[in-house]
N, C-alpha and C positions, 0 to 999 in steps of 0.2 A: 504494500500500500504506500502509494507518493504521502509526503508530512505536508507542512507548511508550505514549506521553501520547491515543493514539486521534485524535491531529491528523492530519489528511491530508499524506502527504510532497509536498513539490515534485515537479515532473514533470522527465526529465532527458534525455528524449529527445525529435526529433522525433515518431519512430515511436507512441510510448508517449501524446503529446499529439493524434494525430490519432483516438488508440482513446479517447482521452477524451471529444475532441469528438463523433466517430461514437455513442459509448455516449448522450449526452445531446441526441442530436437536432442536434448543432449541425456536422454536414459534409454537403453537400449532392455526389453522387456523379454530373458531367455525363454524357451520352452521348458515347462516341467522337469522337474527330475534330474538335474547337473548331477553329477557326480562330485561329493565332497573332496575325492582325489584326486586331485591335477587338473580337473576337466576345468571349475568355477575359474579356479586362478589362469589356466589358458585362456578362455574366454574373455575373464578381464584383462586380462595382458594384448591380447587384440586388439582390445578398443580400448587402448589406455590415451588417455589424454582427449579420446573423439568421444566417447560415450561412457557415462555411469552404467553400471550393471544393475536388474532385480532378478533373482533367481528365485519362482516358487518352488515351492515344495524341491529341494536339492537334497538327494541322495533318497527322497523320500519322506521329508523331515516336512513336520506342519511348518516350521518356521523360515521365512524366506531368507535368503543370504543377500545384499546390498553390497558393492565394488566403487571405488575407480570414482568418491564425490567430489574429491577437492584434486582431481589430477588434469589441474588446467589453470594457471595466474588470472587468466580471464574471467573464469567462472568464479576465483575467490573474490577478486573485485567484484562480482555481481551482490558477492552474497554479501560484502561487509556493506554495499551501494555506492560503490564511489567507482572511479576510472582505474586502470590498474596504475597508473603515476602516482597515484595517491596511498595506494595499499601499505609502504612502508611507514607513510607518515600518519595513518588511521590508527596501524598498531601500536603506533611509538606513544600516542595520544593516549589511548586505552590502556596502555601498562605506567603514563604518567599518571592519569587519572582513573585508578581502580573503581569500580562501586561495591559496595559488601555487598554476599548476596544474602536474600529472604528466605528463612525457613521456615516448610510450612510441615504441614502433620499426615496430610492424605497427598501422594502422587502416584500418577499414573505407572511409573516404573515398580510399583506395591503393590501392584494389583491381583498379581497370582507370586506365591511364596510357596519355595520349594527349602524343605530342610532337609531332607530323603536326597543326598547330590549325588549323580552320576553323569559327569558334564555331556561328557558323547551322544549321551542318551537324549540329555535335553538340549543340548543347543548342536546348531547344524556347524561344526566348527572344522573347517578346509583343511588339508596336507596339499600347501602352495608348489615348491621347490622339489628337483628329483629326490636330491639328498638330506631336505628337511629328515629331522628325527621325529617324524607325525602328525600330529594336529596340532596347530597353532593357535590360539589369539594371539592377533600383529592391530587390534584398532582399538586393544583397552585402555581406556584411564587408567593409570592406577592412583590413587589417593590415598593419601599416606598423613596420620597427623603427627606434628612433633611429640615425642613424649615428655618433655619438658614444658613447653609452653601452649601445646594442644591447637598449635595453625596449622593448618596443612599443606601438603605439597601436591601437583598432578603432575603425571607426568606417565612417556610410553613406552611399555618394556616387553620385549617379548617374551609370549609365556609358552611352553610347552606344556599339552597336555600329557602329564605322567602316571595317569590313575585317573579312578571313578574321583576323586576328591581332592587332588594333587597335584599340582601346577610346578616345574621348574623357571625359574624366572632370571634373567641375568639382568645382578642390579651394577649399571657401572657408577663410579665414585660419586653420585652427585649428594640430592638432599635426600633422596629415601635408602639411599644407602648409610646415610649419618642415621638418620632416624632409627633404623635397622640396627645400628652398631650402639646407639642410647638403649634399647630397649634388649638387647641381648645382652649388654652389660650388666645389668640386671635379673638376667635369666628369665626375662619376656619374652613372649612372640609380641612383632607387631601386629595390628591390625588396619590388613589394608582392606578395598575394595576397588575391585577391574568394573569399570562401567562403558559398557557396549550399544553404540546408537546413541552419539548426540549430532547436534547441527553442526555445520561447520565452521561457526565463529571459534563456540567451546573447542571443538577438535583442535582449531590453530592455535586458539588460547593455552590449552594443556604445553605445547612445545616454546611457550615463552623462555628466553634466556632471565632469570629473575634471583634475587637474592634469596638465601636462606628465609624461612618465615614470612614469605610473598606468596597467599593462595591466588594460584594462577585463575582460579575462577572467578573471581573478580573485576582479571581484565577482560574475561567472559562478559562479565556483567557489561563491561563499559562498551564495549563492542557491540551489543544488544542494544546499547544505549536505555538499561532499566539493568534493575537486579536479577540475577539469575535466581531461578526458583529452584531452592533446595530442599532433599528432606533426609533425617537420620536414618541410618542404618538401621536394621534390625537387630542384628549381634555386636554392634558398637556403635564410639559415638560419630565416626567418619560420616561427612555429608554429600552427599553424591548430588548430581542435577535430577531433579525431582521429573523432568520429564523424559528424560532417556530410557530407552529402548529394555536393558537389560544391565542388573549388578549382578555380579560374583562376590560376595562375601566369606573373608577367609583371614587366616592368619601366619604371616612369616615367619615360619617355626626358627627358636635357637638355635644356636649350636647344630645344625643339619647343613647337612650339603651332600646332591646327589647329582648325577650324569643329566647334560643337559647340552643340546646339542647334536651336530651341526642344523644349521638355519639360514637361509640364504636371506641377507643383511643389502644395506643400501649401497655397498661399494661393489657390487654386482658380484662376490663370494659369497662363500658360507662362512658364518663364526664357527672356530673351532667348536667341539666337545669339551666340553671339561666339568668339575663338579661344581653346582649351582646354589642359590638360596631355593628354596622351598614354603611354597606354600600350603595349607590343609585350609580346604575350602568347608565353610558350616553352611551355606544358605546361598542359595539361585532366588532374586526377584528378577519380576518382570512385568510387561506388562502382556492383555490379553494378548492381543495383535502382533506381538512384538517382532522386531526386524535384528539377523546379526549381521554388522557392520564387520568386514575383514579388508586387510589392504594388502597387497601385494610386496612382498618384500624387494626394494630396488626399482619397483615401477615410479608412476610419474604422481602418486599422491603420496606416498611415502618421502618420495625425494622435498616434494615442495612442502609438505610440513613442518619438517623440520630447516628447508631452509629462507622461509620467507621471515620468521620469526629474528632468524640470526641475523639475516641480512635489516633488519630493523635497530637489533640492538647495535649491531658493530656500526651502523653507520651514526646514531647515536655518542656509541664511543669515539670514533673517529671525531665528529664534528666538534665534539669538545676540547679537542687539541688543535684541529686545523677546521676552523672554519668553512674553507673554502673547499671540502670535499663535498660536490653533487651529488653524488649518485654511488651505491654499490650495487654488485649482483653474485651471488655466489653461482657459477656457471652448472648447467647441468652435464656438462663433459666432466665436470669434478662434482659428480653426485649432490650439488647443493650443499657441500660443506668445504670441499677441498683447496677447491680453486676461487681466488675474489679477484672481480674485478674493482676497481675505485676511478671513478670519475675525475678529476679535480679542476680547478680555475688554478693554473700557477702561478705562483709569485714568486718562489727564486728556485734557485739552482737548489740539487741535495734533500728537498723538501719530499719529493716523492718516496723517495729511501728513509725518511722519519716515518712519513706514512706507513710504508710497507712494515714497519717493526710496531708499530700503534698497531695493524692489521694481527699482528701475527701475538701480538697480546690480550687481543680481546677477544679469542677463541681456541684454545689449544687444537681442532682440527683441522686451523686453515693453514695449509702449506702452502699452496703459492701465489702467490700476488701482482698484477698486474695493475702499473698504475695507467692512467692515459688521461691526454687533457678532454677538455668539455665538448670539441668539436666528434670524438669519439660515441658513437653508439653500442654501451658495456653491453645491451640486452640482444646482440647480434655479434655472435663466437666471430664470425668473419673480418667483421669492423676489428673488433681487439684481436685477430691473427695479424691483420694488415699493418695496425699500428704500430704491433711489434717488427714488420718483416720490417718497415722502413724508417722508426724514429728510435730503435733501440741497439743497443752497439755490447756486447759481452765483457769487454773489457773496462767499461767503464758506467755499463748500464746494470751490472749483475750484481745482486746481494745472495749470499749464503751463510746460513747459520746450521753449522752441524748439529749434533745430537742431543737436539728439543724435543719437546714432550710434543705429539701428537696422536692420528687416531688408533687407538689398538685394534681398529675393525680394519687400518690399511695394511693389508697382506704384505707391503714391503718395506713396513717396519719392524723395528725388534722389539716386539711387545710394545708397540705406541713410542718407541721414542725413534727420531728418524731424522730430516733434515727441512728447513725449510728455505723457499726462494724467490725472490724478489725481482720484477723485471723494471724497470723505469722506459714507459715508452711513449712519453710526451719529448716535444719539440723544447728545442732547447731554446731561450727567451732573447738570445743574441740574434739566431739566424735573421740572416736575409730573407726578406717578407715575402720574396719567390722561391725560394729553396724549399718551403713547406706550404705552399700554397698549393689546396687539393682542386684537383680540376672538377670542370661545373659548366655541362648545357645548360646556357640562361632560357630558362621557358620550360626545361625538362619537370619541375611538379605541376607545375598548370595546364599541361597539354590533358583535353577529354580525347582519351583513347576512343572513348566511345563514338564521336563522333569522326575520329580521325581515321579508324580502319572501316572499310568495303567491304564488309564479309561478302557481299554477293558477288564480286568480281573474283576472279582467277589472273595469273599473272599472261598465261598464253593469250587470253581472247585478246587481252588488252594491247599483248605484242602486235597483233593481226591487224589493229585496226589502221 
């Protein structure tokens, strides 16, 4: 629904965002019965990026499988309602300005309560990849509260199903890993909840880059532009979004660690094997109808959630040392973490090479950095190959820093620590005003093709005449 201002409102539901997609061509409706085994995840890997998926009845299961909703920059602009130029700067806004969210007492996500758990059974949950180790959830929340101060954290982790009740989950160092390491100090489980099927403001929201004791649902909120509607667990006090599709309620057992693994991750490998945290799941809600949301490990919504978020914060971080950085984009030839490009307006010499080190400090993932000036288009790999073949020189344009911490999901490092590298490939502010001057048909954007090409004519008739 248009507001005031005749701007399109953000989208604040699953429900509401699939009628969006359906309206503009962009949900593709399969036939009956997918196979939960490689078949769902081929299909969405087909139309990844052209179409959302809905699968009824998959493998035979009442509850349908959904693909593939935020695997397009265009389609996230739709949903937050803005142009996608604006996308980094909507989120930078909503993580400045949080809203708490509301909790109420009755949601929809409550409506059928399973304490009897055999996940298989009840939810319709994929084997993506060949050498996955089974059935995955790849599109849970997981929320996690401090056990100290009791805010919570969301965030996305892959779970393997390892039992009727038992989840392996690998938590890498962040905040539900601290959480985890307070509450086993103590000889606690924690108490998390995976929640499956929300819209996809919350989905991008959950991957905010955010400090310790920042609940990322609240940038939720802000991005709804209203509070998000919450409601308490059943076997604790963790708050989930009250209108989401499906929770898994359960807890990170102590002192456990069992085999978890391999799982095809977003650097287009598999994460090793090795021994995991553990969960023991007590309680399935959900709602009647309810929908399970799965994402493709390495496809194109997988990539872009986690990297539109970064690319928010780091440019954020950047701008507060150097002003005059435009624009970033974490490329998808570097899966949306690896590779940045950085825009800038320059002002002197050496400046680009501060950048690059500001870049390579406010993400431990991102390895390599491309700086380029403003007349550059970072959101086209071509433009930033060209810049480099012609404004950037090895011996005096190349930064390298050896063995830093980076991703331990990139295969060619040594357990995450590896090297990273910096190219500087803006014009130098000396040259001659023709030495870097890019050539330009005057009249080449305003020519109407349409009127300018003959499709009825052929080039022979025309010879003949």
């Amino acid at each position: 629904m248009p507001n005031g201002n005749n701007a399109p409102e953000p989208i604040r539901t699953l429900r509401d965002w699939l009628d969006h997609l359906a309206r503009h061509d962009r949900l593709a409706v399969i036939r009956p019965n997918a196979a939960l085994r490689f078949e769902i995840a081929a299909i969405a890997k087909r139309l990844d990026g052209q179409k959302a998926t809905f699968f009824p009845n998959p493998g035979g299961h009442k509850i349908p499988v959904i693909s593939g909703l935020v695997s397009n920059r265009q389609w996230i602009a739709d949903a937050m309602g803005v142009e996608p130029s604006d996308v980094l700067a909507k989120f930078q806004d909503a993580a400045l300005n949080p809203l708490p969210w509301q909790e109420v007492k009755d949601a929809p996500v409550q409506e059928v309560v399973e304490r009897e758990v055999d996940l298989n059974a009840q939810l319709p949950i994929p084997t993506h990849n060949e050498f996955d180790n089974g059935a995955y959830i790849t599109a849970g929340l997981m929320i996690a509260r401090n056990p100290r101060t009791g805010v919570q954290n969301v965030s996305i982790h892959r779970c393997q199903i390892s039992g009727p009740n038992r989840i392996g989950v690998l938590l890498l160092p962040r905040h539900t890993h601290m959480f985890y390491e307070m509450a086993e100090k103590n000889g606690e489980p924690l108490r998390v909840a995976i929640v499956i099927g929300v819209d996809p403001l919350t989905l991008l929201a959950s991957q905010a880059i955010a400090p310790i004791d920042f609940d990322e649902l609240t940038i939720a909120g802000a991005l709804h532009g209203r509070p998000l509607r919450v409601v308490k667990c059943l076997t604790s006090d963790v708050c989930v979004p009250a209108d989401a599709e499906i929770v898994v309620e359960g807890r990170l057992l102590p002192e456990l660690r069992e085999m978890e693994g391999p799982f095809g991750e977003f650097p287009q490998y598999y994460g090793e094997p090795a021994p995991r945290h553990v969960i023991e799941v007590d309680a399935i809600t959900r709602r009647k109808d309810a929908m399970f949301h799965t994402i493709n490990g390495g496809g194109l919504e997988h990539l872009l959630l986690g990297g539109i978020p970064r690319e928010a914060t780091l440019l954020g971080h950047l701008r507060r040392s150097f002003p005059n950085v435009l624009d970033v984009h974490l490329a998808r030839g570097g899966v949306c973490r690896y590779h940045l490009y950085v825009q800038i307006k320059k002002r002197q010499e050496g400046e680009a090479k501060n950048i690059m080190m500001g870049a390579f400090a406010g993400h431990y993932d991102v390895k390599h950095v491309i700086v380029v000036d403003e007349d550059v288009n970072i959101h086209d790999p071509a433009e930033v190959e060209w810049a480099v073949a012609t404004r950037f020189q090895a011996d005096r344009d190349l930064v390298i820093i050896p063995e830093s911490q980076g991703s331990k999901l990139d295969p060619s490092t040594r357990q995450g620590v590896g090297a990273k590298m910096g190219m500087d490939a803006t014009k130098p502010l000396t040259a001659a005003e023709m030495v870097f001057k890019r050539i330009r048909v005057p009249g080449e954007e305003s020519v109407d093709l349409a009127k300018a090409v003959d499709a009825d004519k052929d080039w022979r008739s025309l010879m003949a005449q």
